[in-house]
C-alpha positions as CSV (number, residue, x, y, z in Angstrom):
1,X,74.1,80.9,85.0
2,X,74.7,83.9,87.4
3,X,72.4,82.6,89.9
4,X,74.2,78.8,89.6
5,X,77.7,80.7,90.3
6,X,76.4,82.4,93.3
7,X,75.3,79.1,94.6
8,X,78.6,77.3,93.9
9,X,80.7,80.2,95.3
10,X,78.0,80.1,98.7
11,X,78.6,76.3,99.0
12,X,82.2,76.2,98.4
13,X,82.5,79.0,101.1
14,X,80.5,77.5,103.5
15,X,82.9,74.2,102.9
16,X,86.2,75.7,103.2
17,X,84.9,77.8,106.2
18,X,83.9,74.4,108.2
19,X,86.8,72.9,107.5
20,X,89.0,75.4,108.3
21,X,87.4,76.0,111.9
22,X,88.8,74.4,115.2
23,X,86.4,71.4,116.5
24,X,83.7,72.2,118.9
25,X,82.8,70.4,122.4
26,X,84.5,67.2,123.6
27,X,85.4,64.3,121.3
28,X,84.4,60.7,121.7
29,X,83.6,59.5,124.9
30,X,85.2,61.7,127.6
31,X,88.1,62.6,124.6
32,X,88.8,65.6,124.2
33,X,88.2,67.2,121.1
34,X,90.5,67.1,118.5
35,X,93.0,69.3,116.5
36,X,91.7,69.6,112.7
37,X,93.7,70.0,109.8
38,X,93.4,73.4,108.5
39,X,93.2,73.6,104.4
40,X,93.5,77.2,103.3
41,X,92.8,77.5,99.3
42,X,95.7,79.7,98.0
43,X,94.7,80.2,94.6
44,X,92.7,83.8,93.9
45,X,89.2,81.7,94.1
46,X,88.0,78.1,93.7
47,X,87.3,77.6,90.0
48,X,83.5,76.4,89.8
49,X,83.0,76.2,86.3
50,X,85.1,74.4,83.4
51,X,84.5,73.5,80.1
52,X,86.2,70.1,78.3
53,X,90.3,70.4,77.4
54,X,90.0,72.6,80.4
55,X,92.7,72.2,83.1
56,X,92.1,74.0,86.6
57,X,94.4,74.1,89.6
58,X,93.6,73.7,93.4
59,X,96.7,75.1,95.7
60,X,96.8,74.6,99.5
61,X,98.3,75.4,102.4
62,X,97.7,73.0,105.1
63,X,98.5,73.0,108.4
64,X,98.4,70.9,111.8
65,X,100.7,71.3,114.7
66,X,100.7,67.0,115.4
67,X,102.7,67.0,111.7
68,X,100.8,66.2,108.7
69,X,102.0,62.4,106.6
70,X,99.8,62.7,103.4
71,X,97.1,64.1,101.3
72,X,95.7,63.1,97.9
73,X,92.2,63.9,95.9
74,X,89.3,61.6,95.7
75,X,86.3,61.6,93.0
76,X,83.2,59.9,93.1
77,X,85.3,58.2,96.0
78,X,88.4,56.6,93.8
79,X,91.5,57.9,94.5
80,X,92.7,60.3,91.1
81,X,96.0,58.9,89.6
82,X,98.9,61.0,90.5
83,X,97.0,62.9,93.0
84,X,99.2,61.5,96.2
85,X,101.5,63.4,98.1
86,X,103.1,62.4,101.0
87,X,105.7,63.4,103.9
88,X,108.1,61.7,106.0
89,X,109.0,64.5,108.5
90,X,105.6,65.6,109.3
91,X,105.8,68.9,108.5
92,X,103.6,71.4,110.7
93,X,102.9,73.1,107.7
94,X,102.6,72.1,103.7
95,X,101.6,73.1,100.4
96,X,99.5,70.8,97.7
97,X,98.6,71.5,94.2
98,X,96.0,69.4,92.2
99,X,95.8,69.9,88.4
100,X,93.1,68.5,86.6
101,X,92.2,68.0,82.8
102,X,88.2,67.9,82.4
103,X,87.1,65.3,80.0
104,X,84.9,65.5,77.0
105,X,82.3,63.2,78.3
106,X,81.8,64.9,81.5
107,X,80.1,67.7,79.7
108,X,77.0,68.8,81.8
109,X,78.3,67.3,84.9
110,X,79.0,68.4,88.2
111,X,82.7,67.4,89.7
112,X,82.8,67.0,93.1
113,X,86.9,66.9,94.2
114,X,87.3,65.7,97.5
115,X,91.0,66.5,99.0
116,X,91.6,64.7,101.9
117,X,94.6,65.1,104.4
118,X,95.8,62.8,107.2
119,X,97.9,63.6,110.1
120,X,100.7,62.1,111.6
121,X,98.7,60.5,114.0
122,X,96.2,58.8,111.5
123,X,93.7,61.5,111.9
124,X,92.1,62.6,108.6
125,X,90.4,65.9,107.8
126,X,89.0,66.7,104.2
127,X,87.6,69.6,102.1
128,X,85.2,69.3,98.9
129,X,85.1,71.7,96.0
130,X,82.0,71.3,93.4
131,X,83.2,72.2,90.0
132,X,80.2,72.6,87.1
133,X,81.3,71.5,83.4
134,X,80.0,73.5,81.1
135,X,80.3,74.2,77.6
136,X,83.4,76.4,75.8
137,X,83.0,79.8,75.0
138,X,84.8,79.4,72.3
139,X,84.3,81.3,68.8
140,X,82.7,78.6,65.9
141,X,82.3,80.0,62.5
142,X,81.1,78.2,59.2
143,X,82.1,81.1,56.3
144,X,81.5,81.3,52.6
145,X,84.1,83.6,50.7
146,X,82.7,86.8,49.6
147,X,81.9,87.5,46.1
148,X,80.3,84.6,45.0
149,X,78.0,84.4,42.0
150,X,74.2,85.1,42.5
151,X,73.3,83.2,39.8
152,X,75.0,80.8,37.4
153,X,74.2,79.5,34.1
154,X,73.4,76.6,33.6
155,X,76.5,74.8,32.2
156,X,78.6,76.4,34.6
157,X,79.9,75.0,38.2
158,X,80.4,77.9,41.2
159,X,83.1,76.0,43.6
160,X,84.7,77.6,46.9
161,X,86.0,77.0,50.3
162,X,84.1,77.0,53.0
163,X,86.2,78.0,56.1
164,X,85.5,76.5,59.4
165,X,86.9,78.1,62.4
166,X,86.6,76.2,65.8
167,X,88.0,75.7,69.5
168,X,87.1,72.4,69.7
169,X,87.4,69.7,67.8
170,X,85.3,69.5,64.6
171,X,82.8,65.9,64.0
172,X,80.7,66.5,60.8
173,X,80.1,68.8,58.0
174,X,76.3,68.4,56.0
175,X,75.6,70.0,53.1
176,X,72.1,70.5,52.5
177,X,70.8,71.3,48.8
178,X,67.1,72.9,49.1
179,X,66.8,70.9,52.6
180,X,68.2,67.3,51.2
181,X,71.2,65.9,52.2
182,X,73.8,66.3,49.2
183,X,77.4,65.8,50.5
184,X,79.0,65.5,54.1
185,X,82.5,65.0,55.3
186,X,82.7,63.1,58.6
187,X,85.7,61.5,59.3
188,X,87.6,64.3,61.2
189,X,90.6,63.2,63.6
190,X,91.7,66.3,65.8
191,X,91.1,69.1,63.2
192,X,89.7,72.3,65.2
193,X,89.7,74.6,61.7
194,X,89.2,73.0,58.4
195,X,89.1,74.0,54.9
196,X,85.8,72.6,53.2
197,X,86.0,72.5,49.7
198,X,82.4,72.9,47.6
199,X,81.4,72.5,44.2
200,X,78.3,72.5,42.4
201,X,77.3,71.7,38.5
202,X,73.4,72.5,37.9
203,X,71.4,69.5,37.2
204,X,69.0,69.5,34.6
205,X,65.7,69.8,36.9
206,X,67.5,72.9,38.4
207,X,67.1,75.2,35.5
208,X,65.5,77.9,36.2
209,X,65.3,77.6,40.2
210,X,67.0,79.3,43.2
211,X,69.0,76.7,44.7
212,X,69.5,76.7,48.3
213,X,72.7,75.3,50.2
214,X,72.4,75.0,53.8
215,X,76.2,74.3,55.7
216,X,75.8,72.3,59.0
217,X,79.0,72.3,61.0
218,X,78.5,70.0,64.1
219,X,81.9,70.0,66.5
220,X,81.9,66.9,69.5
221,X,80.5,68.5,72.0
222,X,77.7,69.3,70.0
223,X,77.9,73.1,69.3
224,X,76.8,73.9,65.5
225,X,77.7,76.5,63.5
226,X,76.0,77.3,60.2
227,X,76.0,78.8,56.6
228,X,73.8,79.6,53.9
229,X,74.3,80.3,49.7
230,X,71.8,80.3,47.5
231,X,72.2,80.7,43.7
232,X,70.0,81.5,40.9
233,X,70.2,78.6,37.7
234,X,69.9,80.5,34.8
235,X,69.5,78.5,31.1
236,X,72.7,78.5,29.2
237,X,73.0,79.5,25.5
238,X,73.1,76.6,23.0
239,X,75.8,78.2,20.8
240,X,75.4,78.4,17.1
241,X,77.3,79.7,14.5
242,X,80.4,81.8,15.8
243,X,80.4,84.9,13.6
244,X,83.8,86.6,13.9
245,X,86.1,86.9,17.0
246,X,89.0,88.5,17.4
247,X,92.1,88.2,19.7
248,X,94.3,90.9,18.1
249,X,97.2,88.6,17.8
250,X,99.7,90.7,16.0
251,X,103.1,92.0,16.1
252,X,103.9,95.5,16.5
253,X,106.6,98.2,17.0
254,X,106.2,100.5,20.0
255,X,108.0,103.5,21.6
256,X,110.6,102.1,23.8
257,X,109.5,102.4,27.4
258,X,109.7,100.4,30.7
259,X,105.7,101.5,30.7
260,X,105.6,98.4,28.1
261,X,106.9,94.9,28.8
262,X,108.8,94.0,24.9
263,X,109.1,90.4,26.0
264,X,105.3,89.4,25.4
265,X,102.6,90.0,22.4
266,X,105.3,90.1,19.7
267,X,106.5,93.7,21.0
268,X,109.5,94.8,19.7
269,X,112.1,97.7,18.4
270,X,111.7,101.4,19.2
271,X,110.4,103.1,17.3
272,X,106.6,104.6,17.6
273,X,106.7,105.5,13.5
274,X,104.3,103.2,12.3
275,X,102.6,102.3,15.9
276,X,100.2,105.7,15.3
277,X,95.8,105.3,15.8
278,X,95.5,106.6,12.2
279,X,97.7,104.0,11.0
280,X,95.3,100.9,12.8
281,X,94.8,99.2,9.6
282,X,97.5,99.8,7.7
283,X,99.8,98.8,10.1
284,X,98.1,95.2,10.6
285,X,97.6,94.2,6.7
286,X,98.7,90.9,6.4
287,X,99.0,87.9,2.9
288,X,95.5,85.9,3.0
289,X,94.5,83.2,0.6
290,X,92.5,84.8,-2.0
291,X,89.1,82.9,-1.2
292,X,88.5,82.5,-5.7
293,X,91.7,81.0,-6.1
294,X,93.0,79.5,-3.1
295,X,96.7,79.1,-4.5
296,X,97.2,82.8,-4.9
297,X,98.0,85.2,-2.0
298,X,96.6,88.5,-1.6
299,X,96.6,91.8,1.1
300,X,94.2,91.7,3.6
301,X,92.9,95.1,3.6
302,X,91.4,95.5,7.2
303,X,91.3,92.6,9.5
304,X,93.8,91.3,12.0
305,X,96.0,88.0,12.2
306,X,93.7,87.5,15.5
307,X,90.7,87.3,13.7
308,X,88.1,84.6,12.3
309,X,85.0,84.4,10.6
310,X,82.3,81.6,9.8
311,X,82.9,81.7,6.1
312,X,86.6,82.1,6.9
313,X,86.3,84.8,4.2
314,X,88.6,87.0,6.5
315,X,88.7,89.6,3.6
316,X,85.6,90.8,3.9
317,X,85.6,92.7,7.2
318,X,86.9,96.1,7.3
319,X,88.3,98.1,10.5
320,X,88.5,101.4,11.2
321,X,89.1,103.6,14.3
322,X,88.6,107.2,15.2
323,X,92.6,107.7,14.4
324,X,93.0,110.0,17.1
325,X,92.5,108.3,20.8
326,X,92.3,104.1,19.8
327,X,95.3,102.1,19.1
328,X,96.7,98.1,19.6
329,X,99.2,98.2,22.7
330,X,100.3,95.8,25.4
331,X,101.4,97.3,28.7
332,X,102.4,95.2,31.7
333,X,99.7,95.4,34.1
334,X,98.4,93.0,36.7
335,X,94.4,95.0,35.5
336,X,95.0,93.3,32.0
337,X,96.7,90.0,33.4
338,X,93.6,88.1,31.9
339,X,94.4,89.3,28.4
340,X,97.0,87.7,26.6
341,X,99.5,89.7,23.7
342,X,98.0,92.4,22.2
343,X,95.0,94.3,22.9
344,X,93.1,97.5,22.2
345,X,93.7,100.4,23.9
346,X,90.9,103.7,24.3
347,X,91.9,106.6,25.6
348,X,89.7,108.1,28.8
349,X,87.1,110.2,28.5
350,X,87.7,111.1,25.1
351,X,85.0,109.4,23.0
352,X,87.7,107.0,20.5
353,X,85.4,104.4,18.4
354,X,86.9,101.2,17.2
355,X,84.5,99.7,14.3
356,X,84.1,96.7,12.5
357,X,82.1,96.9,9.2
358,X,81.1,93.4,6.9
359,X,80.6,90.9,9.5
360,X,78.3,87.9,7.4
361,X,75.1,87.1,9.5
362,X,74.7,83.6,7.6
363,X,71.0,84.1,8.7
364,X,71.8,84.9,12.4
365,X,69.5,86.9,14.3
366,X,69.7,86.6,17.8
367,X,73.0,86.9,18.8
368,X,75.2,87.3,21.6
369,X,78.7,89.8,21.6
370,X,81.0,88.7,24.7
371,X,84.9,90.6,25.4
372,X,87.2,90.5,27.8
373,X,87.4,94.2,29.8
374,X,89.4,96.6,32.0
375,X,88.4,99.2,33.5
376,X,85.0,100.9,32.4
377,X,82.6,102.6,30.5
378,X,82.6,101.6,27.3
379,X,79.5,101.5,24.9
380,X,78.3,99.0,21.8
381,X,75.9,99.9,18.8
382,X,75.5,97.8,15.9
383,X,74.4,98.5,12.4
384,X,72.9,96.7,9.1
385,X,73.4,99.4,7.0
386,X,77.2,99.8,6.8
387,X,77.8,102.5,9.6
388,X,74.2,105.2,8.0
389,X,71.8,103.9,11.6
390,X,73.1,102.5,14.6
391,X,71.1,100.8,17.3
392,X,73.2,100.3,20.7
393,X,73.8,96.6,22.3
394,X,74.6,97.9,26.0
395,X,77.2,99.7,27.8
396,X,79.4,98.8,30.6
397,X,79.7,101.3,33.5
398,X,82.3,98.7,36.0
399,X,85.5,96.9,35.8
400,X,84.9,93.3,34.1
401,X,87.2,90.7,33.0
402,X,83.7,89.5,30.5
403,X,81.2,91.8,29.4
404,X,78.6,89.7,27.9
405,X,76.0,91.5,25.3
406,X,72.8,89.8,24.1
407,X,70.2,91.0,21.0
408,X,67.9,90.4,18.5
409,X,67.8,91.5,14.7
410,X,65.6,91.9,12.5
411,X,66.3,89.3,9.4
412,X,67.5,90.5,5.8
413,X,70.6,91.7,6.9
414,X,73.3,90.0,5.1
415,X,76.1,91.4,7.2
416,X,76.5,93.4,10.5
417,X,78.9,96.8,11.9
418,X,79.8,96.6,15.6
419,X,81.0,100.1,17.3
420,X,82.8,99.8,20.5
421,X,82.9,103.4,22.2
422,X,85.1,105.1,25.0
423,X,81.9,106.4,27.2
424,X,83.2,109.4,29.4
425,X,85.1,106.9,31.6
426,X,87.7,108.2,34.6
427,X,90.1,105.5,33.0
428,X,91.8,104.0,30.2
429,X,89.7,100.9,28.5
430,X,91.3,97.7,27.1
431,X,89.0,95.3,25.3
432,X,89.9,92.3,23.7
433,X,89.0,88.6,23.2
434,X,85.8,89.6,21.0
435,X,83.5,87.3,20.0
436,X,79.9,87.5,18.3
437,X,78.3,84.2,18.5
438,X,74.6,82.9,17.1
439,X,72.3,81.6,19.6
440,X,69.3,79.3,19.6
């Protein structure tokens, strides 16, 4: 490229230099020689490269002393529109300006622009520029949003946009899935940045696979840019029985604070008498049909209005709490904006349980515990002997809006205890949405 502009500049030198020289030795016949018009290129330097949508500027100063009538700019010998200037009192000296557009399908060519002057006599003198078109160096960038999923399961769908950035005009966008063609968008107008929505639902064959997606973005004159994702399929859970879950949809009385919003989750009065760790249970007793004689309502000793179990035998579940650092709150902040009313609150770094005792198995044995989460550590044991041996599920040492728990049992168990536990975190935990699902 260098090498070609050292060339260009050389050439274009060595034509402005001729043409701006006086005529040598004796004209026609015994004539003497005549007067030529001298062009002398005002701009900085001749412009010898250009790219397409790229407008470049020729300015002269021409003179003759015999008065000059007209100029205009020829290429590949036709005359350019709009290129014609012309003068009725033959100015000695002039100045002329050509402004050209270079168009998209004279990529890879080389312009030569002829500008041609003509004296009030009738003589005519000209000067040539070469101008190369090249491509743009303009920035083109296919991108994929950051933070998408590594791997899916299998009846899930991972959608984003890709982002095209470009400083020409955009002509195609392929999608390639494992190197075949799966969707394309090609009926772009004048869009230079574009906003590619993609979506993608695992097929049954994909199971189990890597999936690659290959982004192919193609603008009209040709340049591509490119993107790659790739995504591991991973085989979804066929759900069966759901065991218990628990929303902690109750109504409570808290201290009366602008740390707290009182307009969601049932949240009123305040007064922080009853709203006490110890008082967990207590507090959240509520009238359940009494499962022998359906007709006659009875206190639910334990469980929360949030909370569901196979059997709908809601009376049989029993939670407790450490009754120091563990309590139902709902503060208003955006780190608990996926939880909805109220929710369970662990104090940091201080090792407050929150247990669950008489869960009914129903045979279950592998099973699957899933919650909603904010902030972090936070561990899980279960038991099948009522709280005497625990075994733990996992633990959680991030921020997560799911924390998703699977294990295997051994069978005979009739019911099952869950433990959540503060684990030395740097911040307050809030758990809720809890579920404990059978799968197959």
């Amino acid at each position: 490229m260098k090498k070609l502009y050292l060339i260009l500049t050389a050439l274009v030198g060595s034509l402005a230099f001729v043409a701006c020289g006086p005529e040598e030795g004796p004209g026609e016949g015994n004539e003497p020689a005549h007067e030529r018009i001298l062009f002398t290129l005002l701009n900085a330097e001749a412009p010898v490269m250009a790219a397409p949508d790229e407008e470049v500027t020729y300015n002269f100063k021409i003179t003759h002393s015999g008065g000059l009538a007209s100029v205009h700019t020829l290429l590949n010998g036709e005359e350019l529109e709009g290129s014609a200037k012309s003068w009725t009192d033959a100015p000695t000296e002039a100045e002329y300006t050509f402004k050209y557009v270079v168009k998209g399908s004279q990529f890879g060519e080389t312009l030569d622009f002829v500008f041609e002057a003509t004296a009030a006599d009738g003589y005519t003198q000209s000067v040539d520029y070469a101008l190369w078109i090249t491509a743009n160096a303009v920035e083109f960038v296919a991108s994929i949003p950051e933070g998408q999923p590594e791997s899916i399961y299998s009846d899930a769908t991972v959608s984003f946009n890709l982002t095209v950035e470009c400083g020409n005009i955009l002509k195609s966008i392929e999608v390639f899935k494992n190197d075949v063609a799966y969707a394309s968008k090609k009926d772009f107008t004048d869009q230079k940045t574009f906003s590619y929505p993609f979506s993608y639902t695992p097929a049954a064959e994909d199971v189990g696979k890597t999936i690659s997606f290959h982004f192919v973005v193609t603008d009209v004159k040709n340049n591509v840019a490119e993107a790659l994702y790739t995504v591991s399929v991973i085989k979804a859970d066929a759900v069966g029985k759901m065991l218990w879950s628990e929303i902690f949809d109750t109504s409570m009385s808290i201290s009366n604070t602008t740390a707290h919003n009182t307009t969601q989750g049932g949240v009123s009065g305040n007064s922080a008498t009853e709203f006490k760790p110890n008082k967990i249970v207590d507090y959240n007793t509520f009238m359940v049909a009494n499962p022998e004689n359906p007709e006659e309502m009875i206190p639910n000793n334990g469980a929360m209005e949030g909370c569901e179990v196979h059997d709908g035998d809601v009376t049989a579940l029993k939670y407790t709490c450490d009754g120091v650092d563990v309590c139902l709150t709902k503060y208003d902040t955006s780190s608990v904006a996926h939880m909805d009313g109220t929710y369970l609150w662990f104090r940091k770094a201080k090792k407050g349980w929150f247990q669950v005792d008489g869960i009914k198995l129903h045979g279950a044995t592998s099973l699957k515990l899933t919650y909603s989460q904010a902030a972090q550590k936070i561990k899980v044991d279960y038991s099948l002997d009522g709280g005497a041996t625990w075994q733990e599920i996992g633990a959680t040492t991030g921020s997560f809006e799911t924390a998703e728990h699977k294990f295997t049992i051994q069978g005979g168990a009739e019911t099952i205890s869950i433990r959540f536990t503060e684990n030395d975190g740097t911040n307050h935990v809030r758990i809720d949405n809890l579920k404990l699902v059978e799968v197959l």
